[in-house]
N, C-alpha and C positions, 0 to 999 in steps of 0.2 A: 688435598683439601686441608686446608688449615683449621686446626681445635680451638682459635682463639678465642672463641665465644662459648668454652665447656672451660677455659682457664683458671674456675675458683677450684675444680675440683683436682688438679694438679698442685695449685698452692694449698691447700690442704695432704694431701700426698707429703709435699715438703714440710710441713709443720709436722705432722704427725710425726717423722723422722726424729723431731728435735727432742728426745728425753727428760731435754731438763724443762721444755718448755709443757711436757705434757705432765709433768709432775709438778707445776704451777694452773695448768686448766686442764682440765681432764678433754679428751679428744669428743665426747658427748656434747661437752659444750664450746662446740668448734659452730656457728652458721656458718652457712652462705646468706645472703643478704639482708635476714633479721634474725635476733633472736626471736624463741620458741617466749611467748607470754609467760609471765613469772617463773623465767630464769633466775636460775641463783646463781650470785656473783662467786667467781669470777668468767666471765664468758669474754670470747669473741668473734665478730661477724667479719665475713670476705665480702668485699663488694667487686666485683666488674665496673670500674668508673666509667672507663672509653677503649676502642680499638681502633687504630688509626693504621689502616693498611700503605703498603707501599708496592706502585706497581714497574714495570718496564714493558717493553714490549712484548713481552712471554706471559706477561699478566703479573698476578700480584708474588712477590718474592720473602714478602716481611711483615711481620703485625707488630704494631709498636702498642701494647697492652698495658693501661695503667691500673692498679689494683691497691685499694684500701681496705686495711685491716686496721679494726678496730678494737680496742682491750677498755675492758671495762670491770670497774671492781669498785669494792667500799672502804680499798686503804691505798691511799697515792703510792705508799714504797710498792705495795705490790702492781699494781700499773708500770710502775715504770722497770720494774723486774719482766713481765709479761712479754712488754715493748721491746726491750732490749733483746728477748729470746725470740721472740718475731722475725725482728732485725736478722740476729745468727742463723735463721732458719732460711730466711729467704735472700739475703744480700749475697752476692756474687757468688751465688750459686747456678748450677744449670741443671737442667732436667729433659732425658729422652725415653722413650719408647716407642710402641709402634706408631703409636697416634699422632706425637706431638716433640717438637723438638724446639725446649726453649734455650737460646743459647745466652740469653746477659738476665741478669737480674740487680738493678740499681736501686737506691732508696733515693725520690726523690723530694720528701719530707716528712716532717716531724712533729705535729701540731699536740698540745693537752689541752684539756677544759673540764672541768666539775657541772656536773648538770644534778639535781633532786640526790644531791649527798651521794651519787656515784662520779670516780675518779674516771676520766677516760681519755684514752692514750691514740693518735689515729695517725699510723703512718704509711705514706703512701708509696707506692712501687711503680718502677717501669721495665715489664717484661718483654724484651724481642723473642719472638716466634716464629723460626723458620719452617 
């Protein structure tokens, strides 16, 4: 059985690894899909966007997993500091255990936008999951 639908908490697993990126947000303020109400900047949320399985005759062999993380803060250099340690944390990386065997991790964009004076950085991934 495939974990693709428990996926945020593997890519948290992967962020937390990154050092430099958890000494830009502390791993407390990691969500899964919102933040905690009056969060203090800087935070960011994993979203599960979609899973789009793939099957054969043996049944399904592949989840093609897209996943947005979101970096939010009250100074544009450190968004895009955030974003960029995001990127190092999860691009072409792979990740196994007993549970879950994700073999590619791509970035497949890159959007910014200013919303109520916080900076925010959302780039989006495509995790395969054998």
């Amino acid at each position: 059985m495939k974990q693709s639908l428990s996926i945020t908490k593997y890519v948290l697993k992967l962020l937390k690894a990154n050092n430099a990126l958890m000494a830009l947000t502390p791993y407390e303020r990691i969500y899964p899909i919102d933040a905690k109400q009056g969060t203090t900047f800087p935070f960011i949320v994993i979203n599960r966007d979609s899973v789009l399985s793939a099957y054969s005759k043996d049944g399904c062999f592949e989840d093609t997993v897209t996943v947005t993380a979101t970096a939010v803060t009250d100074r544009y250099d450190m968004s895009v500091s955030i974003a960029s340690e995001i990127r190092n944390s999860l691009e072409g990386k792979r990740y196994k255990d007993d549970n879950i065997y994700i073999s590619q991790i791509t970035m497949q964009s890159a959007n910014e936008t200013i919303y109520n004076n916080a900076f925010i950085q959302q780039l989006t991934f495509v995790l395969k999951v054998q």
